[in-house]
ZAMARGU-4260 file (C-alpha; in steps of 0.2 Angstrom, whole numbers, plus 5000, padded with zeros to 4 digits):
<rodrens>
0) 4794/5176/4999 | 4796/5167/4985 | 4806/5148/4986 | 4822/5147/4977 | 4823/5143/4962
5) 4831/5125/4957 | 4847/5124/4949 | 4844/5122/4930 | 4847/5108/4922 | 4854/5118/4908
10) 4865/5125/4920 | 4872/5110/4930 | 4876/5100/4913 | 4885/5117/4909 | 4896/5115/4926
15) 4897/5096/4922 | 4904/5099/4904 | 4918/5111/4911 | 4925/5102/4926 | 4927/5088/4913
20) 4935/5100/4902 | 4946/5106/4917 | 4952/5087/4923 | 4956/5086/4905 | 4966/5101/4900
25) 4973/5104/4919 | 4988/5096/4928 | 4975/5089/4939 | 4976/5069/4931 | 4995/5070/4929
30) 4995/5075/4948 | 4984/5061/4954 | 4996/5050/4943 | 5012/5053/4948 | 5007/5054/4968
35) 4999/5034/4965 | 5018/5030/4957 | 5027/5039/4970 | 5015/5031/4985 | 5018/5014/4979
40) 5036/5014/4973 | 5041/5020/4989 | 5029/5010/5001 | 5029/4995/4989 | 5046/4996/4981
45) 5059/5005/4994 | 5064/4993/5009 | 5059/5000/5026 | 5052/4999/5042 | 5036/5000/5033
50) 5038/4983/5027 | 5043/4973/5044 | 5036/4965/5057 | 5015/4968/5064 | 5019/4985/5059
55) 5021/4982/5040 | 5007/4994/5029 | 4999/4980/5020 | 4995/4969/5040 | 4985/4981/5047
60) 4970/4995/5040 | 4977/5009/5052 | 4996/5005/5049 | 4990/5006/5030 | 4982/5023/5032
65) 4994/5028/5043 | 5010/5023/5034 | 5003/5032/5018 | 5000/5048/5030 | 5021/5046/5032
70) 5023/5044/5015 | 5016/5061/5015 | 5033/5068/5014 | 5036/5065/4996 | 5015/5065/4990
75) 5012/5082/4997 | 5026/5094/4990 | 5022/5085/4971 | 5003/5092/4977 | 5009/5109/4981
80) 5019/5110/4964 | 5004/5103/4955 | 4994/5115/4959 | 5009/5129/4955 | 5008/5122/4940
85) 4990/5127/4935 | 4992/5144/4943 | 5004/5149/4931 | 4994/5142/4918 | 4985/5159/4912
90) 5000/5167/4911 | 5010/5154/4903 | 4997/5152/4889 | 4997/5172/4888 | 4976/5174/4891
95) 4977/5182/4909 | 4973/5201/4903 | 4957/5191/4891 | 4952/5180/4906 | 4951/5196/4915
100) 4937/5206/4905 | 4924/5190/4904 | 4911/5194/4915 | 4909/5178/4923 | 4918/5179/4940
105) 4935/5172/4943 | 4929/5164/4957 | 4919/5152/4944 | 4936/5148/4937 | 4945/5142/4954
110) 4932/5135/4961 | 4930/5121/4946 | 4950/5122/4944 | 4948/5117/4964 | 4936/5104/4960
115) 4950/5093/4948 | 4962/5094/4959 | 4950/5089/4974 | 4944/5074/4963 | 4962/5066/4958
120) 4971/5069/4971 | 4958/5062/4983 | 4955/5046/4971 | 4974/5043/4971 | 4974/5044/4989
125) 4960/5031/4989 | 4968/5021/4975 | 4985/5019/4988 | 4976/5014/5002 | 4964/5001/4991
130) 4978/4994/4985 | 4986/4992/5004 | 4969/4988/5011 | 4965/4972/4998 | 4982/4965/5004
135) 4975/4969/5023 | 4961/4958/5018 | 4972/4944/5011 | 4985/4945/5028 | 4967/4942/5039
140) 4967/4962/5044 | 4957/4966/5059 | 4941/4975/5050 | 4936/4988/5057 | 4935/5009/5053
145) 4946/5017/5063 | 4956/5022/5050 | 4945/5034/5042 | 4951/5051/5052 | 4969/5046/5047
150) 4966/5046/5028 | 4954/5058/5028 | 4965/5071/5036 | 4979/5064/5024 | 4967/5068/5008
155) 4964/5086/5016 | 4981/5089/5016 | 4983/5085/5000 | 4969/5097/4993 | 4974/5111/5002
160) 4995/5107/4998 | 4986/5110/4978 | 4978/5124/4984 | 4990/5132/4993 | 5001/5131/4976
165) 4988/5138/4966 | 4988/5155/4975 | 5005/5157/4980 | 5007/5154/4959 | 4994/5166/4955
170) 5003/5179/4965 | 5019/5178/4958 | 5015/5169/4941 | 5037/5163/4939 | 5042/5147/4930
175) 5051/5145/4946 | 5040/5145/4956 | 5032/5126/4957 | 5053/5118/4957 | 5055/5133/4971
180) 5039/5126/4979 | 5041/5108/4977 | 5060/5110/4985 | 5053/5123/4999 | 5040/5110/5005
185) 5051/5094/5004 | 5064/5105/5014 | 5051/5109/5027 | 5043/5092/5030 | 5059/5083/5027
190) 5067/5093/5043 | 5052/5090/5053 | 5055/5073/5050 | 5073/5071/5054 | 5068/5082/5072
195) 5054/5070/5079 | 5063/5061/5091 | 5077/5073/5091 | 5064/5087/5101 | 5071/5101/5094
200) 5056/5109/5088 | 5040/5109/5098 | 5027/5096/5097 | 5015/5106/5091 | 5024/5113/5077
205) 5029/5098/5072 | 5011/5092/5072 | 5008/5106/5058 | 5014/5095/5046 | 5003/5084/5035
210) 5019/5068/5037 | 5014/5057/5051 | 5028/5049/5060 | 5032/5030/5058 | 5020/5017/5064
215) 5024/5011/5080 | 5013/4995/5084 | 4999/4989/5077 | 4992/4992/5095 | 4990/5013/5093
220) 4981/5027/5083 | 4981/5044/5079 | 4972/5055/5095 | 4957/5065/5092 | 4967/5080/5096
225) 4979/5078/5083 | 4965/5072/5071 | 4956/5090/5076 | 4973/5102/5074 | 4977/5096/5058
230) 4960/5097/5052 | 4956/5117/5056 | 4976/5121/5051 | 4972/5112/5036 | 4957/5120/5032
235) 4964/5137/5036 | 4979/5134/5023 | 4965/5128/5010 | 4958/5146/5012 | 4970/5156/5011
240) 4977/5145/4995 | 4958/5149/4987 | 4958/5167/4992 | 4977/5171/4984 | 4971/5161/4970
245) 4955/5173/4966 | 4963/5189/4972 | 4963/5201/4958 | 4968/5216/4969 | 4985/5219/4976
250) 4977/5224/4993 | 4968/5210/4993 | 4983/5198/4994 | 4988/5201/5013 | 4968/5199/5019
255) 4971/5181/5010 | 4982/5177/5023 | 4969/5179/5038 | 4964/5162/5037 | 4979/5152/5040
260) 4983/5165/5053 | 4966/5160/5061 | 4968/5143/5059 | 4987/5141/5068 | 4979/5152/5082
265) 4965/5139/5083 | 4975/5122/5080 | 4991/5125/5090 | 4985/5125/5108 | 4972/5111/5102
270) 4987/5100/5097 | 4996/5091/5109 | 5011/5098/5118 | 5018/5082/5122 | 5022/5067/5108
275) 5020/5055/5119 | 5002/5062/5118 | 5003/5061/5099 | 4997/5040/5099 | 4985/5030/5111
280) 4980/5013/5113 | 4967/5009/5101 | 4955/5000/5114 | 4943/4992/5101 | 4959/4982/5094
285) 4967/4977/5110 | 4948/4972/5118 | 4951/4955/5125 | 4945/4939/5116 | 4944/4924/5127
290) 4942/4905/5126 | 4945/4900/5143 | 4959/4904/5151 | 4966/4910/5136 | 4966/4927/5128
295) 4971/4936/5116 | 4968/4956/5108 | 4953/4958/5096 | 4967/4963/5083 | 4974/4946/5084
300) 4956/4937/5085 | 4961/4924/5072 | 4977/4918/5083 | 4968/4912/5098 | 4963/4895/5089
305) 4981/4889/5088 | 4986/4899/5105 | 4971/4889/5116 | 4977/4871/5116 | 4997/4875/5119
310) 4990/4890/5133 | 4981/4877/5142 | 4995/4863/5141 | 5007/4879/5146 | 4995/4882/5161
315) 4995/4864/5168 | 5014/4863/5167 | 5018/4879/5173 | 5007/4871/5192 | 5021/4862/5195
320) 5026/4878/5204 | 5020/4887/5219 | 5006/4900/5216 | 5007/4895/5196 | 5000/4908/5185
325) 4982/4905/5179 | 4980/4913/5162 | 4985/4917/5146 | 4985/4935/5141 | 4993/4943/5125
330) 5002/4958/5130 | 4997/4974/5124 | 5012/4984/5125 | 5013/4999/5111 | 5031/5004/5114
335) 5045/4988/5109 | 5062/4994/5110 | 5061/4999/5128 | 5074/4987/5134 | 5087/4981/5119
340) 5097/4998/5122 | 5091/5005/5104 | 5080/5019/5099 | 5067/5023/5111 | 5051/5027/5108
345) 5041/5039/5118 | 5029/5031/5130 | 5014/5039/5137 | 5008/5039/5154 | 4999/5024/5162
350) 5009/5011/5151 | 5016/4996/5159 | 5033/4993/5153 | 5036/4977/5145 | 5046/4968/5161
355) 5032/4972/5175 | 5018/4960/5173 | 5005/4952/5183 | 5011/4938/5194 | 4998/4928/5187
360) 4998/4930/5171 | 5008/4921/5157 | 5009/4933/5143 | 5014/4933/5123 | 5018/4944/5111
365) 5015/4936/5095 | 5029/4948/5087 | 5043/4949/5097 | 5042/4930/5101 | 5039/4927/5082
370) 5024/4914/5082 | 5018/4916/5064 | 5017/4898/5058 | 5023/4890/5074 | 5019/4873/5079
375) 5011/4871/5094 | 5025/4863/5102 | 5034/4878/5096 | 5019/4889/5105 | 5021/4878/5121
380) 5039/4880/5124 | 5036/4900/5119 | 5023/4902/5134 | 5034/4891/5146 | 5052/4898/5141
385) 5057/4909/5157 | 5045/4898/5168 | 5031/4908/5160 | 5036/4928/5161 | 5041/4936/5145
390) 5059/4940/5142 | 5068/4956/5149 | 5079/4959/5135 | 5074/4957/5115 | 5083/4943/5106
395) 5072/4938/5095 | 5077/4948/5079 | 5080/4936/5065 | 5091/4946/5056 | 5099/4961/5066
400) 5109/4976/5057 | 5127/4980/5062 | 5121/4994/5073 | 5109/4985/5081 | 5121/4972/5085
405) 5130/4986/5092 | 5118/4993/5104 | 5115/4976/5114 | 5124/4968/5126 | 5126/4951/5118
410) 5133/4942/5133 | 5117/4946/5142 | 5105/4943/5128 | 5114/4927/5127 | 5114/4920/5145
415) 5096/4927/5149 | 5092/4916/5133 | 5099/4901/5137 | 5093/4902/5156 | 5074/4905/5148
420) 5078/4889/5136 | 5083/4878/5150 | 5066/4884/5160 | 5057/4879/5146 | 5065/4861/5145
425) 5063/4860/5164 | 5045/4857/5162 | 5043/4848/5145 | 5058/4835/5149 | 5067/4839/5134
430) 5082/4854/5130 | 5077/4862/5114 | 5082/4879/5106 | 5068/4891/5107 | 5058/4899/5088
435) 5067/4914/5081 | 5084/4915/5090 | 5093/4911/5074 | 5105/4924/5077 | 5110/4920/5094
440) 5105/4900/5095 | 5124/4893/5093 | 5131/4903/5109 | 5114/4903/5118 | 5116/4881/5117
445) 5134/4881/5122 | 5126/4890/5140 | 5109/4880/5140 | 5117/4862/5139 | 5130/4862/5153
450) 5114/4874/5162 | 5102/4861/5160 | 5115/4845/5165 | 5118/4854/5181 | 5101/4859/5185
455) 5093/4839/5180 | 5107/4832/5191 | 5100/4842/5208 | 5085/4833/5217 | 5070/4837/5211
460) 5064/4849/5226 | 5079/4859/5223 | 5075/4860/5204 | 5060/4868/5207 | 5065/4879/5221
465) 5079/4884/5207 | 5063/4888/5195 | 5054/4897/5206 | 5068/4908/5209 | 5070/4911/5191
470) 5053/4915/5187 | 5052/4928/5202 | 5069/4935/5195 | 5061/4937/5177 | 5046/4945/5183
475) 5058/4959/5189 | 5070/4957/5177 | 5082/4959/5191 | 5101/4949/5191 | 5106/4936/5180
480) 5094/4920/5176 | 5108/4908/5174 | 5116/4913/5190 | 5100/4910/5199 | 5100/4894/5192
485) 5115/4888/5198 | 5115/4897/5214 | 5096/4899/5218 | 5096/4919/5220 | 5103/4935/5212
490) 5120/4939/5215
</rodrens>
């Protein structure tokens, strides 16, 4: 048997020359430039969660990829009109009936009409997430490459979304059909959207959209089994876009649709049932990095300089008490919002909520305690405030909306701080307010001074019996701190 033959030189220029002349002549370019100035106006421009806190799209690689896989509500219905576009576009220009009596196959044609979108629509996916990754680099992002199923799955999407328009076009060639498109996908992934934490569609089908939900924490990633789902749903709508697209029969039309049909019977049982299986811990990121007794996750490895000297000083004071805690330990928990009486997010099994912790473990959250530039007085009093146990209800938003003012219970947030302020005093000698409680430091002071007068002006056995007491109370989060500071115990 003879070997095959080499492609020809002749031949590959040939294919060369033509996909040039296709990403010139196509809606291809147009499509990868209006989906980079849709990405970033709405990621860079638009005010969102995407631009707060650990979570923000330009902190961290995954939140990057991952934000730009939520922005993947407005970026994949423009790619599923794109590509309507260029399937009407024999038609439009009246040389369908010409086309169709060349002899080379259409197959030829859609492949390398395939190949523009492919090209642009991935390098403006890139070009978004470039863009995000260099300011990852310049916010000290935690390198690493875990990132890389998120957006590839996101550029996936995005090829077959173009594809999928393409055929469904090509069937029914309509100059309506890319607006009704572009409005039918925006519709659909808009409403998935708006039922995520609502549960009124099933996991799985939500899963089937190529939108990822909002990022959580910095903490979690994408599971392999969504990662998997996707990826075979994907590729199943890819093929049936392809195969409508170079359908010249009528009868063939309906066999185009065996792929996707395939390819929801493969990915829906692969894909979880559960959200709360939708995200895990990433454990490469929240790896411990240790300099003594003081530790911190390998996502926030740069910290630990400026946490080591404060953690130690916390550690020595905080043995004034009986069975003192002996470490420092950042907490890794992947679900805030658990305890403020807002939104919550779903939690997965095997979690430790945020108000159960070791007994002898001080721990910090470098977010919700708001650390970035602190001083290390300011991380001292942090690790000591609540005698070393981290606080049960969140007070540290520096600038809280109307409803989220509504959905606390101020009085508590108010006392627990100020009990928490007066621990912190108790060991360094000296009442001051405690970092990022702007919003609440006026009433929190007017409960912490007359707190702390009282409990200076008991002996010093009964202080720390009163201390004591307050730490045990705040490990459990269980009764009010400053009535256990003026009674000793819970009431």
């Amino acid at each position: 048997m003879s070997p095959k033959a080499p492609v020809s030189p002749v031949r590959a220029r040939r294919g060369g020359r033509i996909l040039r002349i296709e990403l010139r002549r196509s809606a291809a370019p147009l499509a990868g430039v209006l989906l980079v100035l849709v990405a970033l106006v709405l990621l860079q421009l638009v005010s969102g969660p995407w631009w707060k806190g650990a979570e923000s799209w330009t902190r961290q690689w995954t939140s990057t990829a991952w934000w730009e896989r939520f922005a993947m509500v407005l970026m994949w219905p423009l790619a599923v009109s794109a590509g309507a576009v260029h399937g009407i576009r024999d038609r439009r220009s009246g040389t369908s009936e010409l086309l169709a009596t060349t002899p080379r196959p259409g197959w030829h044609r859609a492949v390398t009409a395939a190949g523009a979108f492919a090209l642009t629509l991935t390098a403006a996916y890139a070009l978004v997430f470039l863009y995000g990754g260099v300011r990852v680099l310049g916010n000290d992002g935690y390198v690493h490459f875990g990132w890389l199923p998120i957006l590839a799955v996101g550029a996936l999407a995005l090829f077959a979304g173009a594809l999928l328009g393409m055929g469904v076009a090509r069937t029914v060639p309509s100059a309506l059909t890319p607006p009704l498109l572009a409005l039918a996908s925006l519709t659909a992934v808009t409403a998935v959207h708006e039922t995520v934490t609502g549960g009124m569609v099933p996991n799985r089908i939500v899963l089937l959209s190529p939108a990822l939900s909002q990022v959580y924490s910095t903490f979690l990633t994408v599971t392999w089994r969504v990662h998997a789902g996707q990826t075979v749903w994907l590729l199943g709508l890819a093929a049936t876009g392809f195969l409508l697209l170079v359908a010249r029969k009528p009868r063939a039309r309906p066999l185009a649709l065996l792929p996707v049909v395939l390819g929801a019977a493969v990915a829906v049982p692969l894909l979880p049932a559960d959200s709360t299986r939708n995200h895990a811990l990433d454990k490469a990121a929240t790896a411990p990095v240790c300099e003594g007794r003081v530790c911190v996750t390998k996502l926030h490895e740069p910290r630990l300089a400026a946490l080591k000297g404060p953690g130690e000083e916390a550690l020595r004071l905080l043995g004034r008490l009986p069975d003192p805690p002996s470490a420092v330990r950042e907490s890794v928990d992947p679900w805030p919002g658990e305890t403020n009486g807002g939104p919550m997010a779903p939690r997965p099994s095997g979690v430790v909520p945020i108000g159960v912790v070791p007994i002898g473990v001080v721990t910090v959250d470098f977010e919700a305690q708001a650390l970035d530039g602190a001083t290390k007085d300011e991380y001292t009093r942090a690790l000591l405030a609540g005698a070393g146990t981290p606080p049960c209800l969140d007070a540290d938003m520096s600038d809280p909306t109307e409803e989220q003012r509504r959905a606390y219970d101020e009085t508590k947030v108010v006392r627990e701080l100020a009990a928490r302020t007066v621990a912190a005093a108790w060991f360094t000698g000296e009442l001051k307010p405690l970092r990022a409680t702007s919003w609440l430091r006026a009433d929190a002071g007017k409960l912490a001074g007359p707190a702390w007068d009282a409990l200076r002006a008991l002996p010093p056995d009964v202080q720390r019996e009163r201390i004591t007491a307050l730490r045990t109370a705040a490990l459990s989060c269980d009764g009010d701190l400053l009535d256990v500071l003026k009674d000793g115990g819970p009431r």
